[in-house]
N, C-alpha and C positions, 0 to 999 in steps of 0.2 A: 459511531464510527470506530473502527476498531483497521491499526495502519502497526505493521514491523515485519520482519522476517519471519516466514509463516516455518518456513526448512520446506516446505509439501508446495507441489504443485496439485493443480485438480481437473487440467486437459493435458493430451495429446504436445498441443502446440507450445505449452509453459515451459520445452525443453528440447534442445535442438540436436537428439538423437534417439534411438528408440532402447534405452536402457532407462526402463521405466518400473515403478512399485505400483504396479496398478490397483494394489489391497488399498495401499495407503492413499492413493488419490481420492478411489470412492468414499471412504473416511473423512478426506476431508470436504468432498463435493457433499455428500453427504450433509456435513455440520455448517455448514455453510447454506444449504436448502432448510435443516430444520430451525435454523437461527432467522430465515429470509433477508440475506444479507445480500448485496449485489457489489461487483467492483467494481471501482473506480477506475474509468480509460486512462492508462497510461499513455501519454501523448509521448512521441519521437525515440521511441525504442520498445526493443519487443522482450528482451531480457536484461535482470536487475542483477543478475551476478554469474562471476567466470570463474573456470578453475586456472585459469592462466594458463594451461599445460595444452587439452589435446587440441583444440578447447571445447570444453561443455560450459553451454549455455544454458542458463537457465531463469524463469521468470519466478525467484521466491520469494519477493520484497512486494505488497501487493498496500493497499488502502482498499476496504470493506468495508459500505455502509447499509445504515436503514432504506426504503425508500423515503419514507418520511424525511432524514438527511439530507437526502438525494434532491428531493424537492424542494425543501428550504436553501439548499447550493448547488441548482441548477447551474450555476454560470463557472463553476469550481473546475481548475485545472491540473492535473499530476502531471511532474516529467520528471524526470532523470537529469540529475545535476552530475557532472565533471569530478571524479576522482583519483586522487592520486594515492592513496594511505589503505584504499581496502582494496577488497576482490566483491563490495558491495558497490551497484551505484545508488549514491543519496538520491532519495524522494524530494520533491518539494510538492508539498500541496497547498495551492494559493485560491483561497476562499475569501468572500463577504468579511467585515469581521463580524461581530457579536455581541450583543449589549449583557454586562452578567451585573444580577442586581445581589448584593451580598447586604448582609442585614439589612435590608428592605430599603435601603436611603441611599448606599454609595454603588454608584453606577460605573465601570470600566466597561473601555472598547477595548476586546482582545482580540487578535488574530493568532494563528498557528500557524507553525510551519514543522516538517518531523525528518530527520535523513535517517537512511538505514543504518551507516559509517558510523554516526556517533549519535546511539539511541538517548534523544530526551527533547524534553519540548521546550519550545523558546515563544514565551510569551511577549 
């Protein structure tokens, strides 16, 4: 899983006017086909960041996984959390947690959660 501000969209509709880098889309639709990554549905919004002005919208905050992933957190959900501090809306993505077995004896259940606003992960 691979989740933060990508800066690139890779459709048409990831921006809500037609001042578009179409070089740079195929580039990134592209690496995103040869990686076979799929995204994750953002539930209850259709773009993660504003320029506050005219306004451009745009979807560049995105969560990218395997299918493998995919299948293991079939029941997984993204939305768009409430911001006051950026021009990013924070991600939440609320998944299963995960059993991580470290030196082969101690067992933690961890979950994740990742916002765009303030990039780091909270265990």
């Amino acid at each position: 899983m691979i989740c933060g501000d990508f800066n690139l969209i890779y459709r048409d509709e990831d921006k809500n006017n037609g001042n578009l880098h179409r070089r740079m889309m195929g580039r990134f639709r592209r690496l995103i086909s040869d990686l076979a990554l799929k995204e994750v549905y953002l539930n209850g919004r259709r773009y993660t960041w504003s320029n506050e002005q005219s306004p451009t919208l745009v979807h560049l905050d995105r969560v990218l996984c395997t299918s493998d992933w995919e299948e293991a957190h079939a029941a997984c959900s993204l939305r768009c959390l409430a911001s006051v501090i950026s021009v990013h809306s924070p991600l939440f993505l609320d998944y299963a947690p995960v059993r991580l077995h470290i030196d082969g004896s101690t067992s933690r259940t961890c979950g994740c959660a990742w916002t765009a606003s303030t990039p780091r992960w909270t265990w």
